[in-house]
N, CA, C and O atoms as CSV, one atom per row, in Angstrom:
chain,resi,resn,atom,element,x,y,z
A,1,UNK,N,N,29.079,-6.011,182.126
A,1,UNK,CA,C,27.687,-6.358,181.887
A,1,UNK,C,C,26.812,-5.107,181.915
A,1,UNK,O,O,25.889,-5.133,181.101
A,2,UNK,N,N,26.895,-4.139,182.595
A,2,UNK,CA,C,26.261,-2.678,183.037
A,2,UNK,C,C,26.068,-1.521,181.848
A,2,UNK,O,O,25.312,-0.556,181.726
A,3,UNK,N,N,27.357,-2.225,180.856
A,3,UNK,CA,C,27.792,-1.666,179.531
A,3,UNK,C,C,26.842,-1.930,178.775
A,3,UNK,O,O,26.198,-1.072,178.171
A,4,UNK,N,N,26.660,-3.050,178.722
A,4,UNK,CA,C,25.946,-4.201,177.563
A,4,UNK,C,C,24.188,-3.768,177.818
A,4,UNK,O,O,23.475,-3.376,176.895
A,5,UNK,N,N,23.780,-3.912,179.042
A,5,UNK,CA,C,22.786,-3.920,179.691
A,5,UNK,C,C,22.201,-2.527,179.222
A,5,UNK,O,O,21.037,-2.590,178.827
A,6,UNK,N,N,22.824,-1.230,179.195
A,6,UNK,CA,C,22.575,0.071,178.874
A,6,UNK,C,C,22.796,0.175,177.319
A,6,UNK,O,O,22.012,0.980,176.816
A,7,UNK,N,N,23.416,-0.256,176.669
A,7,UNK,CA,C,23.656,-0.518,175.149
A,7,UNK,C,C,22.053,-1.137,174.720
A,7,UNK,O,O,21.284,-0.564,173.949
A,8,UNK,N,N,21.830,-2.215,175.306
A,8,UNK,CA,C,20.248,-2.688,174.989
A,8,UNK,C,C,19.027,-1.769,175.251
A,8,UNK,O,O,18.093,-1.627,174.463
A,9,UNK,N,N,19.184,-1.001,176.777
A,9,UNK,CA,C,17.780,-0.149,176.649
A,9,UNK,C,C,18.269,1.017,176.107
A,9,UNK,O,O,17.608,2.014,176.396
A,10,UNK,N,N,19.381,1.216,175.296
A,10,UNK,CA,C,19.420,2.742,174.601
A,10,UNK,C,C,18.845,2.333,173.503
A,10,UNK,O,O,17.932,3.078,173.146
A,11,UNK,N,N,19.069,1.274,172.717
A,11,UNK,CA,C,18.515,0.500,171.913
A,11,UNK,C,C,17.038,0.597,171.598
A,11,UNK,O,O,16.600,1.141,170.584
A,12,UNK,N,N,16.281,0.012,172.568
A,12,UNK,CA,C,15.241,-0.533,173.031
A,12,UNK,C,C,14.563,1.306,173.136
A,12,UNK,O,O,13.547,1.467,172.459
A,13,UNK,N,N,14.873,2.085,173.611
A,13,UNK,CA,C,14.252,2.801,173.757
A,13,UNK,C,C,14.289,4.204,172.140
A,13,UNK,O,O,13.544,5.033,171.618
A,14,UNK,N,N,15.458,3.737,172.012
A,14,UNK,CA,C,15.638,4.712,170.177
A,14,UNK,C,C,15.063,4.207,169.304
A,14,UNK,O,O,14.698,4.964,168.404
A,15,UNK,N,N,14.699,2.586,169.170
A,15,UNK,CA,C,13.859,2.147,168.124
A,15,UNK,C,C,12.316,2.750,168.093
A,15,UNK,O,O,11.647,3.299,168.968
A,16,UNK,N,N,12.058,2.442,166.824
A,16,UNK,CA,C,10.634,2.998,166.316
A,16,UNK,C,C,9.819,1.314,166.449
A,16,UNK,O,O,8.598,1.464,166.469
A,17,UNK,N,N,10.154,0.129,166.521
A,17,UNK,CA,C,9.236,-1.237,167.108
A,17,UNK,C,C,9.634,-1.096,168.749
A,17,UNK,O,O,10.604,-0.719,169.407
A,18,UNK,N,N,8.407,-1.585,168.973
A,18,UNK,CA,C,7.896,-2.060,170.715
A,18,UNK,C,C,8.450,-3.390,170.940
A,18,UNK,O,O,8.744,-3.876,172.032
A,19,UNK,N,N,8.562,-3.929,169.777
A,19,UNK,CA,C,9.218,-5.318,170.090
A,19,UNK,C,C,10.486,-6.108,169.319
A,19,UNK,O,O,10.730,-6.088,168.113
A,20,UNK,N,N,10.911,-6.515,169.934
A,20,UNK,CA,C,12.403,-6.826,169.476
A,20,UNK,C,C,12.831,-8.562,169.485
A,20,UNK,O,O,12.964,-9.209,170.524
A,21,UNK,N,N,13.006,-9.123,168.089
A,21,UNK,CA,C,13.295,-10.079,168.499
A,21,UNK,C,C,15.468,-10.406,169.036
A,21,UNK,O,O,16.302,-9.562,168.705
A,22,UNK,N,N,15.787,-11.427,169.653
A,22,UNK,CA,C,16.693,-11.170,170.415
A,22,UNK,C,C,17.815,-11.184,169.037
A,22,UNK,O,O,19.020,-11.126,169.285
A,23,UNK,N,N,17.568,-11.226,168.290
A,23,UNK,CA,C,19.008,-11.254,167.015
A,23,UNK,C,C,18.749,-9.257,166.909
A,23,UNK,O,O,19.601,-8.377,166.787
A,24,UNK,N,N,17.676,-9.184,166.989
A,24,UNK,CA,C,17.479,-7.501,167.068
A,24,UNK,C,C,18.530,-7.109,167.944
A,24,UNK,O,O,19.616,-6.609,167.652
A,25,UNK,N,N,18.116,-7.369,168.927
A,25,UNK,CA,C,19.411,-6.490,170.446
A,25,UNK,C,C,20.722,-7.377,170.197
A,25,UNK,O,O,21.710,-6.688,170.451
A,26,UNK,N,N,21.028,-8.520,169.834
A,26,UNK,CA,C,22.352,-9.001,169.992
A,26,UNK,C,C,23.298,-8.582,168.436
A,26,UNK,O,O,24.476,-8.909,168.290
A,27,UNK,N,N,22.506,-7.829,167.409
A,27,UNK,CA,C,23.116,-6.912,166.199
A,27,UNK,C,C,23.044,-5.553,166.866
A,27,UNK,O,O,23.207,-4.815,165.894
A,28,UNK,N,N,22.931,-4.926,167.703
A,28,UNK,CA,C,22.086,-3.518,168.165
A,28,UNK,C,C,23.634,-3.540,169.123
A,28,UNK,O,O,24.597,-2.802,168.920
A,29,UNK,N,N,23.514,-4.659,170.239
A,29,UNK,CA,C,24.941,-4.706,171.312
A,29,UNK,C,C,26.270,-4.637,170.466
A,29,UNK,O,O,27.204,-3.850,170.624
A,30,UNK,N,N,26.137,-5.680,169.496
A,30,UNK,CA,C,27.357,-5.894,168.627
A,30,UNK,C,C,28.173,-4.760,168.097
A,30,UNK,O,O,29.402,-4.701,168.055
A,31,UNK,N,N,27.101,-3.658,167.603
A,31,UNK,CA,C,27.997,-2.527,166.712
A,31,UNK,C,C,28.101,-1.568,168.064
A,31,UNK,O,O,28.733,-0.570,167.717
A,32,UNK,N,N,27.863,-1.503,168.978
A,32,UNK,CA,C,28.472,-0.722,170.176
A,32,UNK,C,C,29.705,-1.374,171.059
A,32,UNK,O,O,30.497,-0.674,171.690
A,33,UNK,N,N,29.752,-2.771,171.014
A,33,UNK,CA,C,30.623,-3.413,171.434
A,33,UNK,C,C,30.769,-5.189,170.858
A,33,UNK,O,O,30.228,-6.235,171.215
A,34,UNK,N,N,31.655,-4.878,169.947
A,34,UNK,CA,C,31.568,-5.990,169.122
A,34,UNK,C,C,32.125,-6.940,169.006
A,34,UNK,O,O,31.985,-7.763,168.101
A,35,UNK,N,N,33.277,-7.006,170.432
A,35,UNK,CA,C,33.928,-8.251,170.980
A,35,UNK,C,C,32.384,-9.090,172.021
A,35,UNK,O,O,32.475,-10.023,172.819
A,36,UNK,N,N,31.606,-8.622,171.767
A,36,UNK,CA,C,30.656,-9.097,173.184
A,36,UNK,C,C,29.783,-10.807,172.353
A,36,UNK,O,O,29.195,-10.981,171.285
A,37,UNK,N,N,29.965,-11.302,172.971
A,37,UNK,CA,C,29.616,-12.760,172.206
A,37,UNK,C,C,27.946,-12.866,172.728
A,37,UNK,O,O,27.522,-12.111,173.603
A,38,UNK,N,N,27.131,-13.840,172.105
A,38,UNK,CA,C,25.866,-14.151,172.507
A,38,UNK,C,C,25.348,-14.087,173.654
A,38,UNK,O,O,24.440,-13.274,173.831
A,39,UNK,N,N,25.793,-14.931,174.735
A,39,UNK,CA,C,25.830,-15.812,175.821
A,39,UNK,C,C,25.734,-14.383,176.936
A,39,UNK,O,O,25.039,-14.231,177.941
A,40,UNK,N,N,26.640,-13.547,176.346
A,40,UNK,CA,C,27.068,-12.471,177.205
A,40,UNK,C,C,25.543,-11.541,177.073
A,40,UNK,O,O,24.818,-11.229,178.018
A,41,UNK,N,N,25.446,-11.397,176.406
A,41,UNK,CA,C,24.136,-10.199,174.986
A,41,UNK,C,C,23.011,-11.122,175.771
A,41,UNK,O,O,22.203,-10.334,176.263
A,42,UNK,N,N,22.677,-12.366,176.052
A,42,UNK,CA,C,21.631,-13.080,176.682
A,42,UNK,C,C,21.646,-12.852,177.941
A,42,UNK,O,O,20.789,-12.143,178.469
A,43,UNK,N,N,22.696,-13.462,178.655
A,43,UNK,CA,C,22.622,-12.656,180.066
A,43,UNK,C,C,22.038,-11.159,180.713
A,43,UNK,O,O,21.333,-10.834,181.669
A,44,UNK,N,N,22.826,-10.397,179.511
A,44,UNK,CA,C,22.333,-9.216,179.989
A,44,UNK,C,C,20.976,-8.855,179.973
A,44,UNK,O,O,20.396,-8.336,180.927
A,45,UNK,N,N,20.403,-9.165,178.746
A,45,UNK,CA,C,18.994,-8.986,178.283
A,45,UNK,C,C,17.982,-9.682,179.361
A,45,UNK,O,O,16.952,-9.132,179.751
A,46,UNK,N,N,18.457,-11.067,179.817
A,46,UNK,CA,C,17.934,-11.320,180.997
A,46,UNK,C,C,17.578,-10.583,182.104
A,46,UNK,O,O,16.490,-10.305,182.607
A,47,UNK,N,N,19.177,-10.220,182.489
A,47,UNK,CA,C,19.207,-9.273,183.727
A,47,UNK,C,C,18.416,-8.272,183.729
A,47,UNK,O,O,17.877,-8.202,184.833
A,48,UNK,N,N,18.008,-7.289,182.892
A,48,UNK,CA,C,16.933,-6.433,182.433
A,48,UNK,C,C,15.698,-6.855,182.499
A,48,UNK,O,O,15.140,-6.189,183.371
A,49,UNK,N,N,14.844,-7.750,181.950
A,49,UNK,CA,C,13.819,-8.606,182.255
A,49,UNK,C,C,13.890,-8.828,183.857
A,49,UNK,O,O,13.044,-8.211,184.504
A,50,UNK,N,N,14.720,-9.564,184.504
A,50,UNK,CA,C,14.895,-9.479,186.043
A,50,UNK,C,C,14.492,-8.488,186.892
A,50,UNK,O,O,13.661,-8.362,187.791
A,51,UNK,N,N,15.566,-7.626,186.186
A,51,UNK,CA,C,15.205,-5.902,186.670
A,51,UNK,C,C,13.724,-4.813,186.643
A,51,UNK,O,O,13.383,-3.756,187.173
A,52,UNK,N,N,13.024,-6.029,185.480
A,52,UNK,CA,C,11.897,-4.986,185.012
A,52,UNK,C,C,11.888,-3.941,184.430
A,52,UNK,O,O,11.084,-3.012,184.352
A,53,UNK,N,N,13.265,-4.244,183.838
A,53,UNK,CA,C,12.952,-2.786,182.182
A,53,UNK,C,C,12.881,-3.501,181.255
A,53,UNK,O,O,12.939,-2.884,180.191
A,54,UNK,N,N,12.763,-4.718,181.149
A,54,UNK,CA,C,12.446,-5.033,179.670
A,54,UNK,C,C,11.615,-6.274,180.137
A,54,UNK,O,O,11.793,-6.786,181.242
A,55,UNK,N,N,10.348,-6.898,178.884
A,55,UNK,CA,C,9.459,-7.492,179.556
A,55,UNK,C,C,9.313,-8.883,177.878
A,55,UNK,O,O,9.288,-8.697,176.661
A,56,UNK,N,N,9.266,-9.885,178.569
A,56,UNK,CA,C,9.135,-10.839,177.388
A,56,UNK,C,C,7.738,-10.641,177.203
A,56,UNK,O,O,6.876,-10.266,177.998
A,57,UNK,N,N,7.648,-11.132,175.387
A,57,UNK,CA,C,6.598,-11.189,174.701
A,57,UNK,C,C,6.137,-12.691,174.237
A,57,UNK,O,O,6.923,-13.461,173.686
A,58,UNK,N,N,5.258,-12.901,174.421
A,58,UNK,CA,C,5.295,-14.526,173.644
A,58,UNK,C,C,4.387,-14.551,172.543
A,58,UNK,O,O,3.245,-14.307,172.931
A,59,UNK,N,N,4.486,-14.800,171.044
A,59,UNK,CA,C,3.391,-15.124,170.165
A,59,UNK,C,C,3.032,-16.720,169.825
A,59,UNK,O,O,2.494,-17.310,168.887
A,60,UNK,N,N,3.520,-17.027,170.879
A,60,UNK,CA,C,3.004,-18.385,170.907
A,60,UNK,C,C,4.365,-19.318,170.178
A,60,UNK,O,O,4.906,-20.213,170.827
A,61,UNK,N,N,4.719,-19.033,169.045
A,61,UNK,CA,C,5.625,-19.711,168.310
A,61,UNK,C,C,7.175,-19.106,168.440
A,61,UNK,O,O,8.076,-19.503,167.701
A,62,UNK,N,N,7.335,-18.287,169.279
A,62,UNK,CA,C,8.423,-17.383,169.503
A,62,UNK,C,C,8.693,-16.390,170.515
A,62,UNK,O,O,7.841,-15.502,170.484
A,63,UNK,N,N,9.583,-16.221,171.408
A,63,UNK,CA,C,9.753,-15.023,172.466
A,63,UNK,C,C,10.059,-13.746,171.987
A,63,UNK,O,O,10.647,-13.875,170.913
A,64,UNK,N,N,9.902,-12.352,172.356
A,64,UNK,CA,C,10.425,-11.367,171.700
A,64,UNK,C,C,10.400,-10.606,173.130
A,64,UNK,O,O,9.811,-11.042,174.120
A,65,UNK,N,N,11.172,-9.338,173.075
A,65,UNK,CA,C,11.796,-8.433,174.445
A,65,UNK,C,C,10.718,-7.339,173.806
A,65,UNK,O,O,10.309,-7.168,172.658
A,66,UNK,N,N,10.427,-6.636,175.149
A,66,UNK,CA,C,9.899,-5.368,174.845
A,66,UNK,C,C,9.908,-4.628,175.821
A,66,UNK,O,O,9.498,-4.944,176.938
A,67,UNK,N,N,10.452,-3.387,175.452
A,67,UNK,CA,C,10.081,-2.455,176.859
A,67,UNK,C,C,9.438,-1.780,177.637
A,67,UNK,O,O,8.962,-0.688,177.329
A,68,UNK,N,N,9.351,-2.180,178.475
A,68,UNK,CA,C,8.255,-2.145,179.551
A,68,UNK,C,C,7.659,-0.698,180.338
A,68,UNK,O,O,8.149,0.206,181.015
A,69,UNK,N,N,6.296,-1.072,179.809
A,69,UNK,CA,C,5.349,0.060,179.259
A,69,UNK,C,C,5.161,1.043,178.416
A,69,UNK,O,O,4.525,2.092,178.516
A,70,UNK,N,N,6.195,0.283,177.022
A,70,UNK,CA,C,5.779,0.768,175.983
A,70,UNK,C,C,5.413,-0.232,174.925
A,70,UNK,O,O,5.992,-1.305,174.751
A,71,UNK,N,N,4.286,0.277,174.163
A,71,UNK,CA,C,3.512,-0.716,173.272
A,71,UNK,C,C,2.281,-1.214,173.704
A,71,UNK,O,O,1.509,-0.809,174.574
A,72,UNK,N,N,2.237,-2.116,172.982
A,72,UNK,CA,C,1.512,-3.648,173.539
A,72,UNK,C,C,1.669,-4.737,174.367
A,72,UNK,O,O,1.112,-5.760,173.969
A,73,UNK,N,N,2.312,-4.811,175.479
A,73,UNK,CA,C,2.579,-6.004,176.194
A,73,UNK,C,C,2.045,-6.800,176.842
A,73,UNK,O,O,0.899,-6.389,177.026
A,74,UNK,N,N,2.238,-8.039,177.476
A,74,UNK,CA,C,1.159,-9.243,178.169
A,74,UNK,C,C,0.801,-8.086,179.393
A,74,UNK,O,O,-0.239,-8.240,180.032
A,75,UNK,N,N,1.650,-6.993,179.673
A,75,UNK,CA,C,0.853,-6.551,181.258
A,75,UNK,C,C,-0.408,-5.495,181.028
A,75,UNK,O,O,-0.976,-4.743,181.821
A,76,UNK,N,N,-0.606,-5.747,179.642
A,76,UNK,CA,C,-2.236,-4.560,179.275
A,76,UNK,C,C,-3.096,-5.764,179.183
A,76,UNK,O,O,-4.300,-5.647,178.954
Protein backbone atom coordinates (compact mmCIF):
# COMPACT_ATOMS: atom_id res chain seq x y z
CA UNK A 1 0.00 0.00 0.00
CA UNK A 2 3.12 2.53 0.89
CA UNK A 3 4.01 1.77 -2.89
CA UNK A 4 0.72 2.77 -4.27
CA UNK A 5 0.26 5.62 -1.77
CA UNK A 6 3.76 7.30 -3.02
CA UNK A 7 2.98 6.42 -6.76
CA UNK A 8 -0.21 8.84 -6.18
CA UNK A 9 1.59 11.89 -4.51
CA UNK A 10 4.49 11.56 -7.10
CA UNK A 11 1.68 11.85 -9.35
CA UNK A 12 -0.21 14.44 -7.67
CA UNK A 13 2.67 16.47 -7.22
CA UNK A 14 4.34 16.17 -11.16
CA UNK A 15 1.03 17.11 -12.62
CA UNK A 16 0.44 20.57 -14.05
CA UNK A 17 -3.83 20.31 -12.57
CA UNK A 18 -4.47 20.94 -8.74
CA UNK A 19 -7.15 18.62 -9.15
CA UNK A 20 -7.57 15.17 -10.02
CA UNK A 21 -10.44 13.28 -10.71
CA UNK A 22 -10.01 9.56 -9.17
CA UNK A 23 -9.85 7.68 -12.83
CA UNK A 24 -6.87 10.42 -13.01
CA UNK A 25 -4.74 8.68 -10.08
CA UNK A 26 -6.16 5.09 -10.64
CA UNK A 27 -4.57 5.46 -14.72
CA UNK A 28 -1.45 7.44 -13.05
CA UNK A 29 -1.09 4.08 -10.21
CA UNK A 30 -1.81 1.65 -13.04
CA UNK A 31 1.23 2.41 -15.42
CA UNK A 32 3.62 2.30 -12.29
CA UNK A 33 2.05 -0.76 -11.04
CA UNK A 34 -0.40 -2.35 -13.13
CA UNK A 35 -1.40 -5.51 -11.37
CA UNK A 36 -2.94 -2.96 -8.64
CA UNK A 37 -6.84 -3.20 -9.02
CA UNK A 38 -9.35 -0.22 -8.04
CA UNK A 39 -10.37 -1.07 -4.58
CA UNK A 40 -6.63 -1.17 -3.79
CA UNK A 41 -5.87 2.56 -5.83
CA UNK A 42 -9.11 3.73 -3.47
CA UNK A 43 -7.84 2.65 -0.33
CA UNK A 44 -4.76 4.15 -0.78
CA UNK A 45 -5.94 7.49 -2.02
CA UNK A 46 -8.03 7.41 1.07
CA UNK A 47 -5.27 6.70 3.34
CA UNK A 48 -3.60 9.94 2.04
CA UNK A 49 -6.70 12.09 2.56
CA UNK A 50 -6.54 10.44 6.24
CA UNK A 51 -3.01 11.36 6.38
CA UNK A 52 -3.54 14.91 5.11
CA UNK A 53 -1.60 14.96 1.91
CA UNK A 54 -4.26 14.86 -0.22
CA UNK A 55 -7.56 16.78 0.38
CA UNK A 56 -11.13 16.09 -1.31
CA UNK A 57 -12.74 18.57 -3.55
CA UNK A 58 -16.44 18.70 -4.01
CA UNK A 59 -18.19 20.57 -7.10
CA UNK A 60 -21.23 19.71 -5.92
CA UNK A 61 -21.99 17.04 -8.68
CA UNK A 62 -18.70 15.15 -8.18
CA UNK A 63 -15.59 14.48 -5.73
CA UNK A 64 -12.09 15.21 -7.01
CA UNK A 65 -8.47 14.73 -4.86
CA UNK A 66 -6.20 17.54 -4.57
CA UNK A 67 -3.11 18.22 -2.96
CA UNK A 68 -3.01 19.79 -0.10
CA UNK A 69 -1.99 23.30 -0.24
CA UNK A 70 -1.71 23.45 -3.61
CA UNK A 71 -4.29 25.27 -5.78
CA UNK A 72 -7.64 26.08 -4.89
CA UNK A 73 -9.04 24.01 -2.15
CA UNK A 74 -12.21 24.02 0.38
CA UNK A 75 -9.32 24.98 3.14
CA UNK A 76 -8.83 28.73 1.38
Amino acid sequence: MDDLKQAILDFAESSKKTKFYFKDIQNAAQKVYPDANKRDIKKAATALVNEEKLVYFSTGSTTMYGLKGRGQTEDY
